[in-house]
C-alpha positions as CSV (number, residue, x, y, z in Angstrom):
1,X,3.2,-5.0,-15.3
2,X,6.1,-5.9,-13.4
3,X,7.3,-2.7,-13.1
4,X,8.0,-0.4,-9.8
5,X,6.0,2.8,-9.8
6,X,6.9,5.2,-7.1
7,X,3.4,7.2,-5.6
8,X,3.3,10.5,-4.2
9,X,0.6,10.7,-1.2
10,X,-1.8,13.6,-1.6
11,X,-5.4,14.0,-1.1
12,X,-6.2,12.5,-4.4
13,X,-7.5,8.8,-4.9
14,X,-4.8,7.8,-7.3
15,X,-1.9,8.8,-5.4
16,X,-3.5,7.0,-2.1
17,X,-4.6,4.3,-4.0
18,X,-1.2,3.2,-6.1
19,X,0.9,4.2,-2.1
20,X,-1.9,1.9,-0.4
21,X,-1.1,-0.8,-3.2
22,X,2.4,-0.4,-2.7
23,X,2.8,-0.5,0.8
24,X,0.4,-3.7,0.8
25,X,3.1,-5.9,-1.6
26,X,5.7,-4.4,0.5
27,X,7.1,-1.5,-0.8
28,X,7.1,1.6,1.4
29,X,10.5,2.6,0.2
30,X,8.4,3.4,-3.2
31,X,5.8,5.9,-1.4
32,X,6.7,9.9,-1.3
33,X,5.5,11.9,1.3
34,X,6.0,15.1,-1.2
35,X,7.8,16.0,-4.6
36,X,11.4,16.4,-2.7
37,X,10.9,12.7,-1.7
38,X,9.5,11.5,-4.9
39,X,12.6,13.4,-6.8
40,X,14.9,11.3,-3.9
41,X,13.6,7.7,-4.3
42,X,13.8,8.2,-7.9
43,X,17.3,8.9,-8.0
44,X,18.1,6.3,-5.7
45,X,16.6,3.4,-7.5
46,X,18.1,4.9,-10.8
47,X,21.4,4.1,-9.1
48,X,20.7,0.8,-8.2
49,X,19.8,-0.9,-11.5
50,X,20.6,-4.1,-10.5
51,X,18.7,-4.1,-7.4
52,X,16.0,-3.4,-9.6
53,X,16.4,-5.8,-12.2
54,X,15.7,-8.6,-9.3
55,X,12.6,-6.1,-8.0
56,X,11.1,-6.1,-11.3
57,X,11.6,-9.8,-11.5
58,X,9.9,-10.8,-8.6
59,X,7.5,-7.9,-9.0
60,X,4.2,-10.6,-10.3
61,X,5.6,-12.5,-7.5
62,X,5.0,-10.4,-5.0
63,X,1.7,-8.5,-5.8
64,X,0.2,-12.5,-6.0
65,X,1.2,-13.1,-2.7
66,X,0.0,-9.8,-1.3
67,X,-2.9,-8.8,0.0
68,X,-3.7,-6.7,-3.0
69,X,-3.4,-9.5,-5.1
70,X,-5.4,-11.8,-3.7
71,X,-9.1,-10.7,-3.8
72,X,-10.5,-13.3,-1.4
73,X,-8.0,-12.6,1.0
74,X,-8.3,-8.8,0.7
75,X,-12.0,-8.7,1.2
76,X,-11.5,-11.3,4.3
77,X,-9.2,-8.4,5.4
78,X,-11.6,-5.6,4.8
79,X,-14.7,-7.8,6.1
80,X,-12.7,-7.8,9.4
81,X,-11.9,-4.4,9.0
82,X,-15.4,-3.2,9.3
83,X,-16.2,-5.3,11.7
84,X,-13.9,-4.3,14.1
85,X,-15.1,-0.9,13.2
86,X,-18.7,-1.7,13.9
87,X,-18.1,-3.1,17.8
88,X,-15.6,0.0,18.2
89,X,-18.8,2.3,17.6
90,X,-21.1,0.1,19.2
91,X,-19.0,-0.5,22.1
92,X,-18.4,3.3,22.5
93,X,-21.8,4.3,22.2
94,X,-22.8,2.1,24.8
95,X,-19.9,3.6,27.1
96,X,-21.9,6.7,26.6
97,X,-25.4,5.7,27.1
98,X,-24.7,4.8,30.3
């Protein structure tokens, strides 16, 4: 708790998961494309200690006032998500009914 993780993207859950967590609090600067870029932001931040000092401070902070953190507010989000999704589909398949 409280502390930075850095995610590497793949086609596994966790790594999408933990990136799509991370870039919902506000940290894309944490998410790694590849292991070059993983090796990179880690070696960046180790530089910057004090920077992340006041990251890891704020860290509860910030995943509260996140989507991620909220659960009605993330399920409001997803709600809308699939319903978007739904008129997209049935707006399109109308288009080609006609």
């Amino acid at each position: 708790m409280g502390v930075p993780v850095i995610a590497k993207l793949g086609n596994g859950q966790s790594g999408r998961a933990a990136g799509a967590i991370l870039m919902s609090v506000g940290l894309p600067d944490f998410v790694a494309a590849n292991d070059d870029e993983y090796a990179a932001i880690a070696q960046r931040w180790a530089a910057r200690p004090e920077e992340l000092a006041v990251l890891r401070h704020d860290m509860r902070k910030r995943i509260a006032n996140s989507d991620s953190g909220n659960p009605v507010r993330y399920c409001q989000k997803v709600e809308a998500l699939y319903r978007r999704f739904w008129q997209e589909y049935c707006s399109a398949t109308r288009a080609t009914d006609v």
